[in-house]
C-alpha positions in Angstrom: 15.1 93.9 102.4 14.3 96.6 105.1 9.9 96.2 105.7 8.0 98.6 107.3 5.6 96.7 110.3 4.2 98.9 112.9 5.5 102.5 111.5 9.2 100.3 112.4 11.8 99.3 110.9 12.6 95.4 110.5 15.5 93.8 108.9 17.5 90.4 109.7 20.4 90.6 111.4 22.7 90.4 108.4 20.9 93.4 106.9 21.2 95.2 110.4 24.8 94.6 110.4 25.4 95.4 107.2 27.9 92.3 106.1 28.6 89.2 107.3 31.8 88.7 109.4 33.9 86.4 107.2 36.9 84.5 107.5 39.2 87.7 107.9 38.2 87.8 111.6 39.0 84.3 112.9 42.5 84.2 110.9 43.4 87.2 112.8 42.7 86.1 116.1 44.3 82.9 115.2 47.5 84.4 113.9 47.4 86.9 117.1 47.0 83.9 119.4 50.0 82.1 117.8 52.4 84.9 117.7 51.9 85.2 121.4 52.3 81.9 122.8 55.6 82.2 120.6 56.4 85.2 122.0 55.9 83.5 125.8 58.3 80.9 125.0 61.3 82.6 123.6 60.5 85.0 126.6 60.4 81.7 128.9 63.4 80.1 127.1 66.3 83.9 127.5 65.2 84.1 131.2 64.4 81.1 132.7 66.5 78.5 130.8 69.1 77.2 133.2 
């Protein structure tokens, strides 16, 4: 909870940010990550597969 020191403000940093960042994130960048190295190699394989 919020406290008052110093006519200021102070909260943790979860309560600053208002939520924690859960697993929603990472699984996003993860799937992101694997559909472009997928997406490199069919692009690698159509135009430079002999």
């Amino acid at each position: 909870m919020a406290k008052l020191q110093d006519e200021r403000i102070v909260e943790t940093a979860v309560e600053a940010r208002g939520a924690e960042r859960g697993p929603t994130v990472r699984n996003v960048l993860v799937v992101s990550l694997c559909l472009v190295v997928v997406a490199f190699a069919v692009i690698y394989f159509i135009y430079f597969r002999h």
